[in-house]
C-alpha positions as CSV (number, residue, x, y, z in Angstrom):
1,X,-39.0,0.3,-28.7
2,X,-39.1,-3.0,-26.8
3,X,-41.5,-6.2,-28.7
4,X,-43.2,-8.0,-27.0
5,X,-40.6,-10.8,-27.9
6,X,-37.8,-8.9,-25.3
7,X,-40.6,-8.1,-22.4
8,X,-41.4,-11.8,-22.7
9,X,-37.9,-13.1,-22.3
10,X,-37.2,-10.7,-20.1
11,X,-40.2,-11.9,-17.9
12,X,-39.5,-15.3,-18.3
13,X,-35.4,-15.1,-16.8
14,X,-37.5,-13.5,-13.8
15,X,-39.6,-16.0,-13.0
16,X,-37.1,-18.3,-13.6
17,X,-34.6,-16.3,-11.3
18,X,-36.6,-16.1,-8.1
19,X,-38.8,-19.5,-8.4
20,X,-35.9,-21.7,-9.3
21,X,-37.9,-23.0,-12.4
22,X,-36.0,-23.4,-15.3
23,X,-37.0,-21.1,-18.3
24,X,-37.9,-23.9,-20.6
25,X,-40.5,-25.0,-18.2
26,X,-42.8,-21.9,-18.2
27,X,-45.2,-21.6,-20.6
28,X,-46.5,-17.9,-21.6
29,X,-49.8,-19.3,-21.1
30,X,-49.8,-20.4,-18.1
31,X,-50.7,-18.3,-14.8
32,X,-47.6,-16.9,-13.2
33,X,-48.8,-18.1,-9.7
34,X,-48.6,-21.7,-11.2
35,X,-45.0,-21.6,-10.4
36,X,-44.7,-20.2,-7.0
37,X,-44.5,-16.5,-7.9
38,X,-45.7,-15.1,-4.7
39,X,-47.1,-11.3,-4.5
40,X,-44.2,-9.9,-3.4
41,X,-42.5,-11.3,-6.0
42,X,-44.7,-9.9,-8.4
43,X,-44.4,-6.6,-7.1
44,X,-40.7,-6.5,-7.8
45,X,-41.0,-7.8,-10.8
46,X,-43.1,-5.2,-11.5
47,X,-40.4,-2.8,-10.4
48,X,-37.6,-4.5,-12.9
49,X,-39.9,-3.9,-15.8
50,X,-40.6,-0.3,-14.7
51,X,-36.8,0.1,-14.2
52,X,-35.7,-1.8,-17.6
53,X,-38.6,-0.4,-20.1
54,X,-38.7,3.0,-18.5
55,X,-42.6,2.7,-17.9
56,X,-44.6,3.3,-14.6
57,X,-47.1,0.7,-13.8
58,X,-49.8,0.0,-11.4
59,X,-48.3,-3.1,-8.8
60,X,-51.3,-4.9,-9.4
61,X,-50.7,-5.2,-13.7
62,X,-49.1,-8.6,-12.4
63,X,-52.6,-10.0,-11.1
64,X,-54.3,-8.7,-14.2
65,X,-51.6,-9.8,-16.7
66,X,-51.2,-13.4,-15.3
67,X,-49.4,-14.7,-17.9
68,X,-46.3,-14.1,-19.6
69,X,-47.9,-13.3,-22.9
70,X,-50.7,-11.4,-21.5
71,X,-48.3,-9.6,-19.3
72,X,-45.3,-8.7,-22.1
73,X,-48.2,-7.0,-24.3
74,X,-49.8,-4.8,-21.7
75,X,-45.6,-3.6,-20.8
76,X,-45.0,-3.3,-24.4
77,X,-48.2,-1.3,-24.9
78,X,-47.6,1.0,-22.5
79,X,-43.7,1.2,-23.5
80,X,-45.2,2.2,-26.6
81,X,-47.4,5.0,-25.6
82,X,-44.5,6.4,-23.5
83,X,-42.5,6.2,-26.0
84,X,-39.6,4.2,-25.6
């Protein structure tokens, strides 16, 4: 089972990866858009949590999730009704 912990992290390199702000600098408070994410980009990075938790989610959970705390519960939830 993935925590919330892991999903967070795992968010956080994301961002990180495809903005070019280093990890230390976003806060899991803050809205994801604050730091360039684009809606594209939060379509795939709704794709690499699909692909690494084994979950299907809606392309929009990025837009209702806006944060990285908001956003690692809601995949871990759903990790955890599926099962993995």
């Amino acid at each position: 089972m993935s925590t919330e912990h892991d999903i967070a992290d795992f968010i956080t390199a994301f961002i990180a990866d495809r903005t070019g702000v280093a990890a230390n600098e976003i806060e899991p408070d803050e809205n994801l858009g604050s730091y360039g994410l684009g809606s594209m980009q939060a379509v795939d990075l709704v794709g690499s949590l699909e692909d690494r938790y084994g979950v299907t989610l809606p392309p929009a959970l990025v837009f209702q999730y806006p944060t990285v705390n908001e956003l690692s519960v809601a995949v871990a939830q759903r990790a955890a009704t599926a099962g993995v």
